[in-house]
N, C-alpha and C positions, 0 to 999 in steps of 0.2 A: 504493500500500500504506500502510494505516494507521500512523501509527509510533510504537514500540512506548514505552512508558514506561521511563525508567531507574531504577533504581532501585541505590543503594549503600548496603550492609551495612556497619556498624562493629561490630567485636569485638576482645577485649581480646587474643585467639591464636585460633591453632586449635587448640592442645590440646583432648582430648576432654573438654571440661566439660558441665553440662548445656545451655545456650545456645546453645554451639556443637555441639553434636550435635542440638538441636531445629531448630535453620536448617537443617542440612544434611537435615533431613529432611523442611522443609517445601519446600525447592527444589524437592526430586520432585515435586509437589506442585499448584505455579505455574503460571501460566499463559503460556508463553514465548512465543505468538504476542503477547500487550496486554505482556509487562513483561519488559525484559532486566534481570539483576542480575549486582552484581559485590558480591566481600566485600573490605572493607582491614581490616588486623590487624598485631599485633605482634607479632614473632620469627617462631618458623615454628609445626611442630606436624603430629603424626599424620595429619590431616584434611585437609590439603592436595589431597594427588591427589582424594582420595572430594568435595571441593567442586569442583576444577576437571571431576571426570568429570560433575559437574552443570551445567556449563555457564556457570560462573561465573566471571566475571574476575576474578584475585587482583591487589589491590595492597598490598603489602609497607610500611607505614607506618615501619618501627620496626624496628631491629634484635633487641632484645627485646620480650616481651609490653607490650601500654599500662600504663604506670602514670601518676600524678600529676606525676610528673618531667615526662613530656610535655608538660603545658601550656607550658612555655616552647619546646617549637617548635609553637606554634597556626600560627603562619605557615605554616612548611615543612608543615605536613599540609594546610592551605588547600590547595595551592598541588598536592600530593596528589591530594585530593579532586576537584580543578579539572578533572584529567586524564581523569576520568570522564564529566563533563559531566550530572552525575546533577540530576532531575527530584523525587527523592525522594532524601533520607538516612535510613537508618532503625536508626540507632543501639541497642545491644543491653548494658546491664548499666549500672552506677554510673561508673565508669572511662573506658569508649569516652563515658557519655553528657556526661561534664561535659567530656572534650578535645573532643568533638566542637561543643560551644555555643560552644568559645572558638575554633575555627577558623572555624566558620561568620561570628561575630562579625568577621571577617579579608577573607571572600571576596565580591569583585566582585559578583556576581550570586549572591544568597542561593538555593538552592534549598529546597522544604520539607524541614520534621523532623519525624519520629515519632522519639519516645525511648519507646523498649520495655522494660519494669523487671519484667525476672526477678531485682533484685539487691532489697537492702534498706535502702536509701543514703534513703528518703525517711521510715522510721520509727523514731520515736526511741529514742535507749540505752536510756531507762527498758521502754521492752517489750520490750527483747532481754537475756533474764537471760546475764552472761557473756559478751556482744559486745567490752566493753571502751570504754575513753576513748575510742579511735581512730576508731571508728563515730561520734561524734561529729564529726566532720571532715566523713563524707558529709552529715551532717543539713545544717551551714552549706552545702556547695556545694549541694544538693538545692534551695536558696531560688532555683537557675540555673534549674529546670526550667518557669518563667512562661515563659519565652521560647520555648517551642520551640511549633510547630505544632496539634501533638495526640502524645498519650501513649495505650499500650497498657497497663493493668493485666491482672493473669496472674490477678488473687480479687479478692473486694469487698472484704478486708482492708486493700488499699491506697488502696480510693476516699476517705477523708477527710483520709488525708494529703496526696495527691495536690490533695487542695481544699487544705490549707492552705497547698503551696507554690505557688498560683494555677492550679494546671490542675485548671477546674469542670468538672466533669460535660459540658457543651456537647463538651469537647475532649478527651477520654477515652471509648477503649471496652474492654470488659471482653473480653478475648481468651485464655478459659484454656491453658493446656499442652495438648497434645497427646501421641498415640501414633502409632506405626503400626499397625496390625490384623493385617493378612497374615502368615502363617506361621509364628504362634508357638505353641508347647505349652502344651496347656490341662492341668488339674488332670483326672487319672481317679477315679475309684472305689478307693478301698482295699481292700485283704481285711480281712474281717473281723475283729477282734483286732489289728490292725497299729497300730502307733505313733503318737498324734495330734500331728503336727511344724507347731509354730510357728517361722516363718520370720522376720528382720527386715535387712534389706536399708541399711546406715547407714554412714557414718564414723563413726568410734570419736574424736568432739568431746565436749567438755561438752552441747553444746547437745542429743546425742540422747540425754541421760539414762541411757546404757546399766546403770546402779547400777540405778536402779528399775527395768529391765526382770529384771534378774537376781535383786531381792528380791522381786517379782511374781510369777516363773516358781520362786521357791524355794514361795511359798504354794501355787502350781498342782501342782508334782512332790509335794507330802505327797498328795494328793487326786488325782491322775492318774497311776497308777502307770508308763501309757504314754506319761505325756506326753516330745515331746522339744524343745528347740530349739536351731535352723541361725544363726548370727549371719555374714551375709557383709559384707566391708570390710574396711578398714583406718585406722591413726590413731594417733595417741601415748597414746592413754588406751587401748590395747588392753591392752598387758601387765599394766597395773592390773586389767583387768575379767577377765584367763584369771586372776591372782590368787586377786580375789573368786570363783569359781566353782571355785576349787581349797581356797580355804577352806570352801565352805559345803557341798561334798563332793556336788558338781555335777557333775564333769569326765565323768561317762560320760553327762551327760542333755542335756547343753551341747558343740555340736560349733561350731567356728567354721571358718570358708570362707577367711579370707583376702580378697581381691581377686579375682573371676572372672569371665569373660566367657563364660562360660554362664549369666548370672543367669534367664535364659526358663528355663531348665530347671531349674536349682535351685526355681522358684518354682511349676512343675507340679508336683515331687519333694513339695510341699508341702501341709498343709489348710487355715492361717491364716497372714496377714502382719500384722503388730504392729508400729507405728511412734510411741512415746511421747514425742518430743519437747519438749524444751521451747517452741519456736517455731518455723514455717516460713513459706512464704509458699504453693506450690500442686504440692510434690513429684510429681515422674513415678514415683518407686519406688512409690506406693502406685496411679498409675493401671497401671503396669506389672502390680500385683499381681490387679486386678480384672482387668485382659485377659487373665490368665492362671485367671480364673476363680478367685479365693481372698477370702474374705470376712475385710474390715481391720478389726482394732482399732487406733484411735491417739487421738491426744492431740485433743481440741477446738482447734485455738490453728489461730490466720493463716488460710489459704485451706483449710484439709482439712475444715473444713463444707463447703465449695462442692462438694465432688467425693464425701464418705464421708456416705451418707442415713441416721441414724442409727436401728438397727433394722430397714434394709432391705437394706441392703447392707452393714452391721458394724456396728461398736461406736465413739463415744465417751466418752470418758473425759476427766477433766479431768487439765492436767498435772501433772508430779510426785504423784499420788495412786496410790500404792502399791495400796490397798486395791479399790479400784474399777478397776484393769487387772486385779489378778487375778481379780475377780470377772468383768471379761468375759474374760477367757482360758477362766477355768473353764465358765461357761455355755459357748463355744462346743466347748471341748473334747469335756464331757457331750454335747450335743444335736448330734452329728453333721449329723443330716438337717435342723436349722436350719443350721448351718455351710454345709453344701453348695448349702443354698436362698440365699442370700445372695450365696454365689460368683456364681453363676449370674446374680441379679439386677445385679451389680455387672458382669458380662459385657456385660452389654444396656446398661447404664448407657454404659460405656465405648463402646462404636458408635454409641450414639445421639448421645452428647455431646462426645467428646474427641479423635474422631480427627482425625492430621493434614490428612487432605482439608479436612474442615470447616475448621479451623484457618484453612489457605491461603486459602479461600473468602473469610472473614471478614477475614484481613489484607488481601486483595485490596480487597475494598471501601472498608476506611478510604483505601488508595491512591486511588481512584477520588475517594472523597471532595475528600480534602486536594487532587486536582489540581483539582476541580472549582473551587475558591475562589480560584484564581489568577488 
């Protein structure tokens, strides 16, 4: 019997973050006759049973989640690591990927590295308005990520930083986000006359602008008397924004959700998803919002060119520009059966391009790859 490749997952926990809710659902996925996987992570977290019922070995690195503190036990996670006997490491976020260069640095017999960057640890302060000093820290260790094997970018926004910190193009492949497809509530047909609800799916950070989407949708409510919008999340700049919407004499046109885990359904409940950011890298909220059949407005910035066809499946808009969101909120408001044709298009979009099968497919390969060069 052929045998099978190993491969071990690095994550910072299993809380349900988006990385570790994206593994867990590419496992399904894999191919377990060519590749056995195991996840190691710090502290504990929600996701545990739902990765071990995938067949995956847990090891427990860490009494809490990974932080930078770790680096002074590189050894003891070596030594970790060791116990797997992994063929492949394939390190996941800014965090697991710099403990994991200085362990490997430590251990006997090197296995390969893919370092996977769903984080933003390789792009600098100056493009992240509001990240702060500290993101600065990633940028220095980021100059670690020469060493590793080959690198997965999630958008082409990260391809030339990724060259600046020596991983060219030869050692990088572009692997975006994924979905699942299977069994989720699409958008129906409204009644006629019925409410046109813009939806926006965010943490309530600086970074997702929620100010302009609230002075946007104040231009859209004089000129759409039906207009409404769903704000779901949660965040410290919430009560400042139910505020604003209390000031601007909003509060019946403006409903907020909280935190929910019906978001598939909130988002069929819906006819437009609106995501203004000031910067991302390649958000699942907005691929979630096409699988569910609703045509995106959002910001131009990071990886949401790669996924939002602009004019075919929504609206761009540049960031922070007040004037030109509400201009596409209102066009898609007005123009219904453009709205709805979009959805649709953005439907197919998402099967053809983003689901997690594909995904698996494609990671598998760089696997095959990277063992091949051994």
């Amino acid at each position: 019997m052929k045998k099978r490749i190993r491969v071990l997952h690095i994550l910072t926990s299993l809380a349900p973050g988006g990385a570790e809710t994206n593994l867990l659902s590419l496992l399904r996925h894999f191919d377990r006759t060519q590749f056995r996987h195991a996840v190691a992570y710090g502290g504990s977290g929600a996701l545990e049973q739902e990765y071990a019922g995938e067949g995956a070995q847990l090891i427990r690195l860490a009494a809490m989640p990974l932080g930078l503190r770790d680096l002074a036990r590189a050894l003891s996670i070596a030594r970790q690591i060791e116990t797997f006997s992994p063929d492949i490491v394939h390190s996941h976020l800014d965090i697991p990927n710099v403990i994991t260069l200085a362990a490997m640095a430590l251990m006997k017999a090197r296995p390969r590295l893919i370092l996977h960057f769903h984080g933003l640890g390789i792009v600098p302060s100056r493009c992240l308005p509001g990240r702060g000093l500290a993101h600065s820290v990633y940028n220095v260790l980021a100059r670690l990520y020469r060493h590793a094997d080959f690198g997965i970018a999630i958008c082409r926004f990260q391809l030339p930083y990724l060259e600046r910190v020596g991983l060219g193009s030869e050692r990088v492949r572009l692997i975006p986000n994924g979905i699942n497809l299977d069994n989720y509530p699409q958008v129906q047909p409204h009644a006629e006359g019925s409410a046109y609800r813009f939806v926006s799916v965010a943490r309530f950070y600086p970074e997702k602008d929620h100010r302009a989407l609230i002075a946007a949708f104040r231009e859209v409510a004089t000129q759409l008397p039906d207009a409404r919008l769903v704000l779901v999340g949660e965040g410290p700049l919430r009560a400042g924004i139910e505020e604003l919407v209390r000031a601007l004499g909003l509060q019946d046109r403006v409903t907020f959700l909280g935190m929910r885990r019906d978001v598939a359904a909130v988002l069929a409940d819906s006819d437009c998803f609106v995501l203004n950011s000031l910067w991302e890298l390649h958000p699942i909220t907005i691929l979630e919002a096409m699988r569910a059949g609703l045509p995106v407005i959002a910001s131009g910035v990071g990886g949401i060119p790669d996924t939002v066809i602009d004019g075919q499946t929504g609206v761009l808009v540049p960031s922070a520009d007040i004037q030109s969101l509400a201009a596409a909120m209102l066009r898609l408001g007005v123009d219904r059966s453009q709205s709805m044709a979009m959805g649709r298009k953005g439907r197919l979009e998402v099967e053809k391009r983003f689901s997690n099968a594909l995904m698996a497919n494609h990671i598998e390969e760089v696997y095959i790859e990277v063992m091949r060069e051994v």
